[in-house]
C-alpha positions as protocol buffer text, in pm:
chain_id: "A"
residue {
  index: 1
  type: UNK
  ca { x: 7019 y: 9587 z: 8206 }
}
residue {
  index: 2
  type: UNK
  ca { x: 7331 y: 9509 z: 8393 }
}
residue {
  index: 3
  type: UNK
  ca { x: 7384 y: 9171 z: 8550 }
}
residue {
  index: 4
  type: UNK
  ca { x: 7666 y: 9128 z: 8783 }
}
residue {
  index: 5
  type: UNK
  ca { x: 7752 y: 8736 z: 8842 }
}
residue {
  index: 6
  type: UNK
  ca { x: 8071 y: 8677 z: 8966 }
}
residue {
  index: 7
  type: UNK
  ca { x: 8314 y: 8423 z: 8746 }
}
residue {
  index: 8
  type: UNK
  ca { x: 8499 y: 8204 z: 9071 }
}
residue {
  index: 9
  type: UNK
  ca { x: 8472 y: 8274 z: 9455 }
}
residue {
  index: 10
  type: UNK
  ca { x: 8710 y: 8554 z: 9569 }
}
residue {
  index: 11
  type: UNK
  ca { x: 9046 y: 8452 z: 9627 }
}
residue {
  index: 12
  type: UNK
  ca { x: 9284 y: 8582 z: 9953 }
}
residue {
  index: 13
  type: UNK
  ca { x: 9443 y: 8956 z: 9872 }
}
residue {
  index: 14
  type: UNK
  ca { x: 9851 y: 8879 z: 9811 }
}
residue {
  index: 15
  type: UNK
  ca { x: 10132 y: 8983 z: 9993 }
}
residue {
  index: 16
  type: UNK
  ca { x: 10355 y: 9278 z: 9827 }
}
residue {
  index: 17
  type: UNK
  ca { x: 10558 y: 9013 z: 9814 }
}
residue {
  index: 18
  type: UNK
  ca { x: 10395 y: 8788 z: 9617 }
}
residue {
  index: 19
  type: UNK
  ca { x: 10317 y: 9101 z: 9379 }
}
residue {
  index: 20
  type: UNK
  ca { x: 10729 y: 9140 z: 9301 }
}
residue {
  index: 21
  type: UNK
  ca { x: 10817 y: 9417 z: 9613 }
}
residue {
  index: 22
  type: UNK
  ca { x: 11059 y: 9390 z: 9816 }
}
residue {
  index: 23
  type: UNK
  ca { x: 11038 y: 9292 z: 10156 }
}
residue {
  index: 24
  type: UNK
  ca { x: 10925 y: 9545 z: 10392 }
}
residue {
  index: 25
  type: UNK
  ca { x: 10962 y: 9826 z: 10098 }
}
residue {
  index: 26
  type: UNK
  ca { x: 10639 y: 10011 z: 10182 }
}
residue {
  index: 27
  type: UNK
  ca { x: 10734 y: 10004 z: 10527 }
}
residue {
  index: 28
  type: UNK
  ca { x: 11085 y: 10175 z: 10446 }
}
residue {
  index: 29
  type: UNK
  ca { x: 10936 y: 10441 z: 10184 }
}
residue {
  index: 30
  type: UNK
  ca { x: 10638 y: 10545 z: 10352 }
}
residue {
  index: 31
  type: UNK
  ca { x: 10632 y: 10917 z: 10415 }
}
residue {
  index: 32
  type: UNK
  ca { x: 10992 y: 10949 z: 10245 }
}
residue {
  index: 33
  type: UNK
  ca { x: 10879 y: 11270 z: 10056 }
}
residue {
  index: 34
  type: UNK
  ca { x: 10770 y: 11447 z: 10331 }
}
residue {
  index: 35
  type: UNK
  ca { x: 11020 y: 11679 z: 10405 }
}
residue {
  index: 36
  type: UNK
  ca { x: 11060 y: 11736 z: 10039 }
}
residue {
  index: 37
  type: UNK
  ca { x: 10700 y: 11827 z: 9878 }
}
residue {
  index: 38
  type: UNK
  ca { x: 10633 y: 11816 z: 9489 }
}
residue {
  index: 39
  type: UNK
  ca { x: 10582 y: 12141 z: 9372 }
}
residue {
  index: 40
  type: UNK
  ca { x: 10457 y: 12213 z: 9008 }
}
residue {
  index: 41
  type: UNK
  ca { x: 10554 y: 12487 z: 8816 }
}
residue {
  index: 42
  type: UNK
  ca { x: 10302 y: 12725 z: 8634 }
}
residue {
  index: 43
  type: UNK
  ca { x: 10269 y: 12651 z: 8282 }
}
residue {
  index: 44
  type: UNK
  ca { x: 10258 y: 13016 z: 8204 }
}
residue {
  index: 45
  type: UNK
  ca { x: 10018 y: 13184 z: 7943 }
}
residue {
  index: 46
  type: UNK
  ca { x: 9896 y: 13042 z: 7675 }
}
residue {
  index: 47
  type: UNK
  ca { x: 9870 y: 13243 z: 7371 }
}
residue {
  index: 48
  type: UNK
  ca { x: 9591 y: 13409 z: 7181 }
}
residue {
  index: 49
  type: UNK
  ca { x: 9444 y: 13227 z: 6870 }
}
residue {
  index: 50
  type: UNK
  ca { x: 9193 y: 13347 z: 6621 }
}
residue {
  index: 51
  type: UNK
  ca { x: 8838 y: 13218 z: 6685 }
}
residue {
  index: 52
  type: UNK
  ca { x: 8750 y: 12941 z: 6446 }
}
residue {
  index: 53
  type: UNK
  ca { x: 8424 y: 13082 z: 6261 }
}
């Protein structure tokens, strides 16, 4: 059995700034990597081991 009770009421969600960004920095970065896309290499092959009897 799982009871859920909640500890203290809900308190208002903080600012970015009041987590430690700087101001307007999601604003500013948003979309930056756009033009520029991650792209991740193949790992190649991995090799052959003996089966474990």
């Amino acid at each position: 059995m799982v009871i859920y009770q909640q500890l203290k009421p809900s308190t208002t969600t903080k600012t970015p700034e009041e987590l430690g960004w700087p101001p307007n920095f999601f604003e500013q970065t948003y979309g930056s990597c756009q033009d520029d896309p991650i792209v991740i290499d193949s790992e190649g092959d991995f090799e052959t081991r003996e089966e474990i009897l």
